[in-house]
Backbone as CSV, one residue per row, in Angstrom:
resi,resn,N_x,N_y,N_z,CA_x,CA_y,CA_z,C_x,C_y,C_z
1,UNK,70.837,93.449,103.831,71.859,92.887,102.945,72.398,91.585,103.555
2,UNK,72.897,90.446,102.272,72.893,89.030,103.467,74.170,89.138,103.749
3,UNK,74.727,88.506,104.734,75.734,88.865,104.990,76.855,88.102,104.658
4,UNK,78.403,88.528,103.998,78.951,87.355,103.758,79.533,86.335,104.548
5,UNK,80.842,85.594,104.185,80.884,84.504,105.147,81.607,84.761,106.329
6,UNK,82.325,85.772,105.780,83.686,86.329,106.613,82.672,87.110,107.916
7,UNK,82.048,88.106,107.494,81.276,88.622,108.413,80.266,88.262,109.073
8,UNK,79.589,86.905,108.695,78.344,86.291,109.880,79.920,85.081,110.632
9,UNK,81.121,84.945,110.255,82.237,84.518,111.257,82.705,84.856,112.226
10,UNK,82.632,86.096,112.188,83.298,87.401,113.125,81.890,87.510,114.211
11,UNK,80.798,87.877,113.353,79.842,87.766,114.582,79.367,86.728,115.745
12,UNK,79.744,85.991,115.000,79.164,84.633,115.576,80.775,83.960,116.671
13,UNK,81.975,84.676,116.612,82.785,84.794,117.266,83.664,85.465,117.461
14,UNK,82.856,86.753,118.107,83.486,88.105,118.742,83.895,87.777,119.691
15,UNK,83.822,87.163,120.611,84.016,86.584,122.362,85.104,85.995,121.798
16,UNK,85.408,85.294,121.630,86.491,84.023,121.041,88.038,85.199,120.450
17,UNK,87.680,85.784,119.470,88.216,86.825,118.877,89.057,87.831,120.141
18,UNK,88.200,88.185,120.834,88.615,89.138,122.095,89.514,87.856,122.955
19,UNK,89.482,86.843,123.232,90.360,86.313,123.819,91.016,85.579,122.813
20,UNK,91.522,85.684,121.865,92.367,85.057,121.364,93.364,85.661,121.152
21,UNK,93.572,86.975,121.824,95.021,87.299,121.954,95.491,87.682,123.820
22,UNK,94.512,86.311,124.631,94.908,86.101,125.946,95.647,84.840,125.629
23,UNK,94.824,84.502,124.887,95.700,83.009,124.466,96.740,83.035,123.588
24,UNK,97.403,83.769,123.315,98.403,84.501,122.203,98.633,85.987,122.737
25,UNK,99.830,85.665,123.958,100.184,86.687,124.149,101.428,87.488,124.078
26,UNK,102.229,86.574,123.574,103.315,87.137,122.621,102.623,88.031,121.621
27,UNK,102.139,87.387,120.566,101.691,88.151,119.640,101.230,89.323,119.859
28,UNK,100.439,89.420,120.961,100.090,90.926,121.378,101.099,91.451,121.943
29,UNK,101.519,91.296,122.815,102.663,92.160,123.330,104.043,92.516,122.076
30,UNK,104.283,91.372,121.635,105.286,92.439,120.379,104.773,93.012,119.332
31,UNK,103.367,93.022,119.285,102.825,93.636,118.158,102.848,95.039,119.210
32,UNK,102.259,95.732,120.146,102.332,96.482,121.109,103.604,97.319,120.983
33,UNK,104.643,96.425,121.323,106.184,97.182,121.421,106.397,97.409,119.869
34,UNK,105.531,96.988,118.829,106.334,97.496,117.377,105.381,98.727,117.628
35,UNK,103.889,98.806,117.905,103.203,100.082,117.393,104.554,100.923,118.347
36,UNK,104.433,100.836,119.700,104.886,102.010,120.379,106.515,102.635,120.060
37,UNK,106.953,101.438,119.612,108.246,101.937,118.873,108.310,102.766,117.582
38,UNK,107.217,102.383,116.782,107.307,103.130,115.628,105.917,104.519,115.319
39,UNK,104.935,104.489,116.053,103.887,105.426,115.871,104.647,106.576,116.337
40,UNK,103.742,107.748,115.828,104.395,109.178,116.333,103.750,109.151,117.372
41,UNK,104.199,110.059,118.615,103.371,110.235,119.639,102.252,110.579,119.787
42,UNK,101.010,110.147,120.597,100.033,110.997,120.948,99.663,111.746,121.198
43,UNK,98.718,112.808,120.491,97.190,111.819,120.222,97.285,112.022,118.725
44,UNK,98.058,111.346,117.759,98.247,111.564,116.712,96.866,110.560,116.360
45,UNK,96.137,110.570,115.103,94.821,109.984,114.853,95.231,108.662,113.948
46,UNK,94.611,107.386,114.461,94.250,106.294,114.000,93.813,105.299,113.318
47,UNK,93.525,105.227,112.389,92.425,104.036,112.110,92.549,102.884,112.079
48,UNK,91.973,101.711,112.228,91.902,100.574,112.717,91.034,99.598,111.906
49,UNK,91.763,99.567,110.793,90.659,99.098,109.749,90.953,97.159,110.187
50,UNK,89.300,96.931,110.036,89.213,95.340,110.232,89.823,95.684,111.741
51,UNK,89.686,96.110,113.057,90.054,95.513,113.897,89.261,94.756,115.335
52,UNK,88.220,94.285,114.636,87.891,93.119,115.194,86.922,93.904,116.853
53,UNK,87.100,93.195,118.023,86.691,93.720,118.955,87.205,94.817,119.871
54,UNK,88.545,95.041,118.985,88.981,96.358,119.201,90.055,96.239,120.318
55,UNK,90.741,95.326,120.304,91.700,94.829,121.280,92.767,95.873,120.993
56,UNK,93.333,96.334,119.869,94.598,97.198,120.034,93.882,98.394,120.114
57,UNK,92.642,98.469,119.315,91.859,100.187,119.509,92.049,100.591,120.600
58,UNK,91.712,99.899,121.455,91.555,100.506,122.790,92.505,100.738,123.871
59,UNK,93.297,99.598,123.615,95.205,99.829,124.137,95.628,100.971,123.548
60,UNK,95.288,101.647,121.984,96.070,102.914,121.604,95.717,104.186,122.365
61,UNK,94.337,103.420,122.817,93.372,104.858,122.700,93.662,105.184,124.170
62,UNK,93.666,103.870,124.958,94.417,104.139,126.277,95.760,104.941,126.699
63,UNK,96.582,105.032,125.467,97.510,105.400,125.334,97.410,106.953,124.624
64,UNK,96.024,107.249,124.700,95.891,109.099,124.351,95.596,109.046,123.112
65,UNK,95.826,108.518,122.067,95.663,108.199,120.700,93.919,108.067,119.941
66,UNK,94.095,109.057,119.240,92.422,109.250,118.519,92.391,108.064,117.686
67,UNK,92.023,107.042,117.727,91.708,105.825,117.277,89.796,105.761,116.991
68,UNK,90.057,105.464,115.468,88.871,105.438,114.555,88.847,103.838,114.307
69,UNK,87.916,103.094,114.891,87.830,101.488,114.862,86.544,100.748,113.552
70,UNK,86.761,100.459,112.509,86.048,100.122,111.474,86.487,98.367,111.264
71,UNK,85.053,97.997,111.467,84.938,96.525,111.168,83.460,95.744,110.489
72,UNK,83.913,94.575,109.830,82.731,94.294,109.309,81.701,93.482,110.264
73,UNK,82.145,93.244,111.084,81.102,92.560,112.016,80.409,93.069,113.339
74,UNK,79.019,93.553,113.660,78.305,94.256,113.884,78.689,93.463,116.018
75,UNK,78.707,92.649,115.548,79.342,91.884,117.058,80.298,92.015,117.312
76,UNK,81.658,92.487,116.542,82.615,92.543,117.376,82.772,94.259,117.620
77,UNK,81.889,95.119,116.842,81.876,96.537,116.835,81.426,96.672,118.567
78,UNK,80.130,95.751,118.992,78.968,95.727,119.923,80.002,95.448,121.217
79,UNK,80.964,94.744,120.911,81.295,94.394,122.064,82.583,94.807,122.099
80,UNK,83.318,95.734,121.219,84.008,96.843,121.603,83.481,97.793,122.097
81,UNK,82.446,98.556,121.667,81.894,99.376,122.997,82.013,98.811,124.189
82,UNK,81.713,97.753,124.175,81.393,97.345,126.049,82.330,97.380,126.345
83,UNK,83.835,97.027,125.688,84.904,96.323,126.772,85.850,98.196,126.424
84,UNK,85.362,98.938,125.590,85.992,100.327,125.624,85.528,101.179,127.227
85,UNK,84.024,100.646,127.420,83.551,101.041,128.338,83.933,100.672,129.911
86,UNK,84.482,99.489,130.005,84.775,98.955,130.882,86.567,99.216,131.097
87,UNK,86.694,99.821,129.854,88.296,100.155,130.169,88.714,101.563,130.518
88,UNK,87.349,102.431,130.502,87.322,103.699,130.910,87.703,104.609,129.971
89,UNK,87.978,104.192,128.455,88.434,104.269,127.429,87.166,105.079,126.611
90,UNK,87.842,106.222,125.296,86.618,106.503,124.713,87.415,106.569,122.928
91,UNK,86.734,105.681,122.262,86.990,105.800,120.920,86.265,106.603,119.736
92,UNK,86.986,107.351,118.933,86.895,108.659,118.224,85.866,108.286,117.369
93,UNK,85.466,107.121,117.162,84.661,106.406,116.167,84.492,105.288,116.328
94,UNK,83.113,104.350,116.161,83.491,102.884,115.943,82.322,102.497,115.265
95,UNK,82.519,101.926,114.049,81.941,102.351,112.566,81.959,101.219,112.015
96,UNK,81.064,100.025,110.873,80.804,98.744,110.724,80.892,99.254,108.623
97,UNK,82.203,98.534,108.617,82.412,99.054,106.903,83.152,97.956,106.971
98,UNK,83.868,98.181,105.484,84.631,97.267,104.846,85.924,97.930,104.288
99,UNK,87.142,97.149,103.955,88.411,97.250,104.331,88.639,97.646,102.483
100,UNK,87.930,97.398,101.906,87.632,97.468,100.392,86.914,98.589,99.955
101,UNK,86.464,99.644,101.027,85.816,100.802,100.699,86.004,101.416,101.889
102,UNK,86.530,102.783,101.541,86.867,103.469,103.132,86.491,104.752,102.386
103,UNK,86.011,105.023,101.351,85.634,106.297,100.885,84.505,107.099,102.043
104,UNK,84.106,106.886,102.986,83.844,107.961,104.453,84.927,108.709,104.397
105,UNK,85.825,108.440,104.623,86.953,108.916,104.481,87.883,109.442,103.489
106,UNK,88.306,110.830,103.635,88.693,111.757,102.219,90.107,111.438,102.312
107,UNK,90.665,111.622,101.434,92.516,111.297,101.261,93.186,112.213,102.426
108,UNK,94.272,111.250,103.113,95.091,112.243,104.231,94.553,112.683,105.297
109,UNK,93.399,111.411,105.811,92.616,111.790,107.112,93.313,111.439,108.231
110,UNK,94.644,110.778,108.241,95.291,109.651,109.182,96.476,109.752,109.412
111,UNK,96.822,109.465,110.391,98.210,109.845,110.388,99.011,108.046,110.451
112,UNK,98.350,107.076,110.893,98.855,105.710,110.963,97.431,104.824,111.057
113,UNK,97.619,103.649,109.987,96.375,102.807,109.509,97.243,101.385,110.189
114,UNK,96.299,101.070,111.049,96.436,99.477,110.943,95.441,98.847,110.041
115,UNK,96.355,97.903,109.678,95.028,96.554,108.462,96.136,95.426,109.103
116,UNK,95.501,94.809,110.657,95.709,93.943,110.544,94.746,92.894,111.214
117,UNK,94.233,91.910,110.418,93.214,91.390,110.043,92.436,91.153,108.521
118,UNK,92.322,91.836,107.432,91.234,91.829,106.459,92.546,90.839,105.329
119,UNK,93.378,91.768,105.423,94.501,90.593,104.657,94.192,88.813,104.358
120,UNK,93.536,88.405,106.016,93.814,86.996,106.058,92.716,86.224,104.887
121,UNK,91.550,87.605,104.978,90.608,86.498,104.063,90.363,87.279,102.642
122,UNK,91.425,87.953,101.836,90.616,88.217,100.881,91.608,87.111,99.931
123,UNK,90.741,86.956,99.180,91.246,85.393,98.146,91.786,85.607,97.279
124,UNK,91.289,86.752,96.563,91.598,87.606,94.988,93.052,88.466,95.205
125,UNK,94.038,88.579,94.602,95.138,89.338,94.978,94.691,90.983,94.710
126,UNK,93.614,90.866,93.713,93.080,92.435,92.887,92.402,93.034,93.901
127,UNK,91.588,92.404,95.415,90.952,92.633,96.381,91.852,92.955,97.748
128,UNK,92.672,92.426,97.652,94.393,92.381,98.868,94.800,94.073,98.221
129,UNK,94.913,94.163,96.556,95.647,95.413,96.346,94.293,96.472,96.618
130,UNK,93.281,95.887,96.535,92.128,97.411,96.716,92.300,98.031,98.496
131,UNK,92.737,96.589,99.237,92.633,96.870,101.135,93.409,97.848,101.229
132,UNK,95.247,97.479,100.333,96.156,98.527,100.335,95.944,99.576,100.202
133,UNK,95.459,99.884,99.118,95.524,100.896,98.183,94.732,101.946,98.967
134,UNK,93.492,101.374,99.515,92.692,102.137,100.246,93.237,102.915,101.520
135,UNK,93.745,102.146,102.218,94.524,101.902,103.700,95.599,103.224,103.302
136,UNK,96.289,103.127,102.300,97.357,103.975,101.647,96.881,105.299,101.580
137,UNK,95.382,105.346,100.869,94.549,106.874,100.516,94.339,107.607,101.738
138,UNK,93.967,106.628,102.958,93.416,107.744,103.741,94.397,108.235,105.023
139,UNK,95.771,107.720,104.544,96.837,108.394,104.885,97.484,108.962,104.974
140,UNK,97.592,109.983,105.460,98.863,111.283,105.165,100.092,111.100,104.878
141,UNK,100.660,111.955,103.970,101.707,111.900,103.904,102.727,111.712,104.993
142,UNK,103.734,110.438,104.747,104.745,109.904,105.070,103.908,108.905,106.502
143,UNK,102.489,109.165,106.297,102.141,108.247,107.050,102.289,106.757,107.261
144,UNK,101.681,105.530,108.284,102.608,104.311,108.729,101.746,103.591,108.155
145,UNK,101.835,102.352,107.773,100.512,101.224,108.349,101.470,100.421,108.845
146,UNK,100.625,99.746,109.526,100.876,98.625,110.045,100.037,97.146,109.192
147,UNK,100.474,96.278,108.760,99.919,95.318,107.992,100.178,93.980,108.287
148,UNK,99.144,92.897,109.024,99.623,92.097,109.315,99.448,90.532,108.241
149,UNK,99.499,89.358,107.973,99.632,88.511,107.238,99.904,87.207,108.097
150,UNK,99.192,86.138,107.893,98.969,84.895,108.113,99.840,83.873,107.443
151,UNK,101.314,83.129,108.008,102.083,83.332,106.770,101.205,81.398,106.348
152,UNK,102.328,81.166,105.224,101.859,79.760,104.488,101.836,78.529,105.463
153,UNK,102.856,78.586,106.360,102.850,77.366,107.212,102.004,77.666,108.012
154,UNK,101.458,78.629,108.617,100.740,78.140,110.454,99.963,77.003,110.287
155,UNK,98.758,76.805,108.931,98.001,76.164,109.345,98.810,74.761,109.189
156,UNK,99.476,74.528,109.092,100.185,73.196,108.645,100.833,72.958,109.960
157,UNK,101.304,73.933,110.986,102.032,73.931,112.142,100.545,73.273,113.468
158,UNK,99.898,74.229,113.475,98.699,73.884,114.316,98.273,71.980,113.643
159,UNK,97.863,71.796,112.753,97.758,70.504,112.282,98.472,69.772,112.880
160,UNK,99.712,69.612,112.258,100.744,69.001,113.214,100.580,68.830,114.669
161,UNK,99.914,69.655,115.028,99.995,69.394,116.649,98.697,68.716,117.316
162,UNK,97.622,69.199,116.316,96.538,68.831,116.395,95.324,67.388,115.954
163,UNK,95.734,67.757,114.925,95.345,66.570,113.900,95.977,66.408,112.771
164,UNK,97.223,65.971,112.883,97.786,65.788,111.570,97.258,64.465,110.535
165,UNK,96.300,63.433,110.966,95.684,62.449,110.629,94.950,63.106,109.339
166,UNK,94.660,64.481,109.681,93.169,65.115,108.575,94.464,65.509,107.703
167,UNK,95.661,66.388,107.846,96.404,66.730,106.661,96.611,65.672,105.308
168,UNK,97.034,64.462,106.262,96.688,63.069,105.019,95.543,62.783,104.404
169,UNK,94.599,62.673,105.580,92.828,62.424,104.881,92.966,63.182,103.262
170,UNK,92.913,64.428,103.735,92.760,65.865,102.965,93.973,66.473,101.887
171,UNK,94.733,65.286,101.816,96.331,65.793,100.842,95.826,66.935,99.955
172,UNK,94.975,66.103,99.508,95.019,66.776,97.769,94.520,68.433,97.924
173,UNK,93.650,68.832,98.989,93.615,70.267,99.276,94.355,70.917,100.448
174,UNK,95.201,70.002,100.723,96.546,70.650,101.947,97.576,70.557,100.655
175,UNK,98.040,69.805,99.665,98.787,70.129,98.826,98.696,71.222,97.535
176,UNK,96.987,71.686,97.900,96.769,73.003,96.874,96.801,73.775,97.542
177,UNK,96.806,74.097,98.889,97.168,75.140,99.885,98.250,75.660,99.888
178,UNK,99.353,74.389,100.169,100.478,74.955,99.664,101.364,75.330,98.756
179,UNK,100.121,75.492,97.594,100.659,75.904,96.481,100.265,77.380,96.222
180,UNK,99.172,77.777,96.829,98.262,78.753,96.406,97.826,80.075,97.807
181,UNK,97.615,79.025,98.720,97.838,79.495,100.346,96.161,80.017,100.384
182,UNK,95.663,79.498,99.486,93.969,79.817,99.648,93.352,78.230,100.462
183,UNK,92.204,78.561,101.202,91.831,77.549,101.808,90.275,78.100,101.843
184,UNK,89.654,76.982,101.918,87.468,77.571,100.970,86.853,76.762,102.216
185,UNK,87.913,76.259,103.410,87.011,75.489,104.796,85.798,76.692,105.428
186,UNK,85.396,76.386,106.014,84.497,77.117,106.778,84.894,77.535,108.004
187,UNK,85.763,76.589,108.682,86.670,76.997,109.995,87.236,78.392,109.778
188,UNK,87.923,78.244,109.264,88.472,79.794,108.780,88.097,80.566,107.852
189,UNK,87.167,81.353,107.209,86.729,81.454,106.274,86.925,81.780,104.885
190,UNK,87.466,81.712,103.730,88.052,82.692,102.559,89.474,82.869,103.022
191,UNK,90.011,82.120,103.811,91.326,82.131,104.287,92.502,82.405,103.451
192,UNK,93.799,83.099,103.648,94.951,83.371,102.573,96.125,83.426,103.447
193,UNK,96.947,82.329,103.080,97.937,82.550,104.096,99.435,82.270,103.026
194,UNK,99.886,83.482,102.921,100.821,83.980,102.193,102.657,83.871,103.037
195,UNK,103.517,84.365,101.816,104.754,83.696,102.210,105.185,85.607,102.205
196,UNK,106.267,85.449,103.323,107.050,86.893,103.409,107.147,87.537,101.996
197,UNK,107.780,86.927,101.510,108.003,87.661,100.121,106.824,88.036,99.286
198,UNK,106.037,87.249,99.141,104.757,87.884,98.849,104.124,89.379,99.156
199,UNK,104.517,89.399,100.445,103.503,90.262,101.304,104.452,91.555,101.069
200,UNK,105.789,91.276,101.110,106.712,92.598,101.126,106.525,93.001,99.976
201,UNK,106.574,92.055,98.390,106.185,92.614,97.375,104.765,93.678,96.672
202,UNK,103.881,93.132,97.839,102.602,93.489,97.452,102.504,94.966,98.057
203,UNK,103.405,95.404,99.381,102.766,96.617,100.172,104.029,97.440,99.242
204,UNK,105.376,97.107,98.850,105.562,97.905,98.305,105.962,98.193,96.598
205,UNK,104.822,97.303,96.179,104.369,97.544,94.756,103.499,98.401,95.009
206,UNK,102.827,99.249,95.676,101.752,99.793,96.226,101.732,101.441,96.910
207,UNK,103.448,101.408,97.021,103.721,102.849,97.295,104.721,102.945,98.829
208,UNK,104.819,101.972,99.697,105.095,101.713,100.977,106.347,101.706,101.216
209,UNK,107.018,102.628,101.645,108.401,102.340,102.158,108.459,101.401,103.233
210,UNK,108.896,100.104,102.795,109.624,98.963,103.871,110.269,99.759,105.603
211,UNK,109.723,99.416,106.624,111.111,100.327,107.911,111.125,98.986,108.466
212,UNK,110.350,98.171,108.582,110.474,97.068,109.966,109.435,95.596,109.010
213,UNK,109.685,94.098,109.160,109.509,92.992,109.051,109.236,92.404,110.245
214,UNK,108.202,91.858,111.494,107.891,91.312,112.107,107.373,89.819,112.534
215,UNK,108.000,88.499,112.705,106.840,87.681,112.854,107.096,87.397,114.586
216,UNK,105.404,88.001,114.437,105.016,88.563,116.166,105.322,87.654,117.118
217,UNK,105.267,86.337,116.566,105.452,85.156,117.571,107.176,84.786,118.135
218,UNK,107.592,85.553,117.506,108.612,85.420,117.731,109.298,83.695,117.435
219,UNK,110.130,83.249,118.707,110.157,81.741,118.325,109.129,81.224,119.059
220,UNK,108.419,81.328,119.442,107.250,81.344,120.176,105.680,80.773,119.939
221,UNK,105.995,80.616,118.597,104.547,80.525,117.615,103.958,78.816,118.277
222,UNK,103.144,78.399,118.847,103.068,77.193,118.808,103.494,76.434,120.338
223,UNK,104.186,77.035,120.777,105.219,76.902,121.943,104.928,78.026,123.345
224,UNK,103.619,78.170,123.406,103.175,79.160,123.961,102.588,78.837,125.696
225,UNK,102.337,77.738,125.934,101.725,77.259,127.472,102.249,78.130,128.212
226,UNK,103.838,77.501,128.362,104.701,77.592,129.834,104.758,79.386,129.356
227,UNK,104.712,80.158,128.801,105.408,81.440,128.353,103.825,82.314,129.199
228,UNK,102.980,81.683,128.742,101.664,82.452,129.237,101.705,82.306,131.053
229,UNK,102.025,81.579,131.801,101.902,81.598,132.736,102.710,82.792,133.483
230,UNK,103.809,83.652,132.531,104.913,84.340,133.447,104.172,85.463,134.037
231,UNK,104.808,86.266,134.423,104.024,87.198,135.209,106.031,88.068,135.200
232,UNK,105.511,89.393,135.752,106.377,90.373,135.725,108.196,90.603,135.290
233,UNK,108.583,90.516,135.644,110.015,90.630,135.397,110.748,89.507,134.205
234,UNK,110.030,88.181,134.569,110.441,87.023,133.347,109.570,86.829,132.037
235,UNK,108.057,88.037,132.386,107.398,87.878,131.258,107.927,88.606,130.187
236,UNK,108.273,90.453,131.244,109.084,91.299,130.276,110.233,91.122,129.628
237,UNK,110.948,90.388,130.007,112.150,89.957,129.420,111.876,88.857,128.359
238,UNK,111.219,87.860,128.356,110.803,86.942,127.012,110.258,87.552,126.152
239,UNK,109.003,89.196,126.616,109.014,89.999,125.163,109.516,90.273,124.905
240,UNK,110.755,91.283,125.212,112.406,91.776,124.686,112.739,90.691,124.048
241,UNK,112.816,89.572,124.417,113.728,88.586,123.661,112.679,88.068,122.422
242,UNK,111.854,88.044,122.598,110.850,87.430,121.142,110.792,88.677,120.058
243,UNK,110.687,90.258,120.524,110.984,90.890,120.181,112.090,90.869,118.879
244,UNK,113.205,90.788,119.573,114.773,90.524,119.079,114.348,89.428,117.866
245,UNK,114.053,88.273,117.986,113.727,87.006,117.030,113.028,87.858,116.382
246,UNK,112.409,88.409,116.817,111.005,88.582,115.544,111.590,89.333,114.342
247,UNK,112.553,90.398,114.596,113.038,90.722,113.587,113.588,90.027,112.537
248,UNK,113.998,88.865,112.628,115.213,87.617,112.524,114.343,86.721,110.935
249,UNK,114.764,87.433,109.394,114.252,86.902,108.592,114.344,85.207,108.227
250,UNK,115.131,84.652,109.212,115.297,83.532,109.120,114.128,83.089,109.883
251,UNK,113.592,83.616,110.893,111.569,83.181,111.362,110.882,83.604,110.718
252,UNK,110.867,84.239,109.895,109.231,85.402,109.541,108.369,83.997,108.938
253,UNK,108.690,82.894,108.362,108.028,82.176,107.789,107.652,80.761,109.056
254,UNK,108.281,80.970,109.877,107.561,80.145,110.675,106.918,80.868,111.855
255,UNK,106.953,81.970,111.755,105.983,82.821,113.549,104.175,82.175,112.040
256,UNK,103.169,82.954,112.842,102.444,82.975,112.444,101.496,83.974,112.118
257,UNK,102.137,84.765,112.369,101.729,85.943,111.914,103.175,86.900,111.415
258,UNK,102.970,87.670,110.343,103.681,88.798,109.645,103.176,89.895,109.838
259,UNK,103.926,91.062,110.648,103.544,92.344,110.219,104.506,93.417,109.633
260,UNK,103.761,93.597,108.908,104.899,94.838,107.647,104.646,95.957,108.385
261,UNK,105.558,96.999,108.574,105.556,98.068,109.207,106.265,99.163,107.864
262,UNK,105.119,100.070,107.509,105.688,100.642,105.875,105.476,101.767,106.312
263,UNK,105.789,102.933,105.097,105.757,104.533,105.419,105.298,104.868,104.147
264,UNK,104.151,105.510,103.678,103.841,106.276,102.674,104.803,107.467,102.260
């Protein structure tokens, strides 16, 4: 079967993927302190839909947690084994599907679904409500997800820093971006980068009790060098404190990432 664009992307940068939350390590670490604050304890069971090379799979699973890891790219599945292996780590499953069909799976197999990842590239809103909807089925009652979202500004923030010369080149499809938050580049692929309100409307038009609003970056998004270098006592304390921001609906639209934290 040929493969689509999203998924010969992921393969072709699984390595990249696995360190891109060394290079973004706020984001991981308060995404971290939201699972462990809000999951039930271990070894309550997992799934990990879209999660890539398995960077939180294997932090949960480290953490005692039956974590079921499903992704569309056969490279970043390949090289979650290796780095599960190298972490002494063993995952309950790790399985190459799509975030749009989870029927392997019978209703109320789960006790907490992450989907964060598949959000960023589906284009169609009717395809965003099938990820939900699905993510929702194979959850137990009063079960969590976790849902993360790419909001409307990042890519306009990175530009800015980067090449803001191309935002002008390119108006006329940086000004339909920000109308629409779809982007058809190849850099990113089928890209969707949506506004808070959007995203809160969509998980709970869908069945989701709202508990927690996250943007992971805290104030942090963009501003990340000097923060990566800390090490112990001043690192833990800037996650507490990005933490704190992240809740803070006056950021959710400038971190760069959103995660909805809901309850079936």
């Amino acid at each position: 079967m040929k493969k689509n664009r999203v998924e010969n992307y992921y393969d072709l940068h699984a390595e990249q993927e696995w360190q891109r939350l060394d290079r973004h390590r706020t984001e991981f670490a308060v995404t971290m302190k939201a699972l462990e604050e809000f999951l039930p304890p271990a070894p309550h069971g997992i799934i990990d839909i879209g999660g890539g090379p398995g960077r939180y799979a294997i932090a949960l699973a480290a953490k005692g947690y039956r974590v079921t890891l499903l992704d569309l790219a056969e490279s970043n599945l390949h090289l979650a084994r290796q780095k599960a292996s190298e972490f002494g780590v063993r995952l309950e499953r790790i399985l190459q599907g799509n975030a749009l069909d989870l029927t392997l799976y019978p209703d109320h197999s789960f006790d907490a679904a992450l989907l964060m990842g598949p959000l960023y590239h589906l284009h169609q809103k009717s395809d965003r409500i099938i990820a939900v909807r699905e993510a929702r089925r194979v959850l137990k009652p009063g079960g969590l997800i976790f849902a993360t979202f790419i909001t409307r500004y990042a890519p306009f923030r990175d530009y800015a820093a980067s090449d803001p010369q191309a935002v002008f080149d390119e108006r006329e499809q940086w000004n339909q971006m920000l109308q629409d938050g779809l982007n058809f580049g190849e850099g990113f692929p089928d890209a969707n980068f949506s506004l808070p309100k959007d995203d809160i409307q969509l998980m709970e038009s869908e069945g989701f009790t709202t508990l927690q609003i996250l943007g992971v970056e805290g104030i942090a998004a963009g501003h990340e060098d000097k923060l990566n270098l800390l090490q112990g006592d001043a690192w833990e304390y800037w996650v507490d404190l990005n933490y704190t921001f992240a809740s803070d609906p006056a950021l959710h639209a400038a971190a760069d990432h959103l995660l909805y934290i809901g309850r079936k």
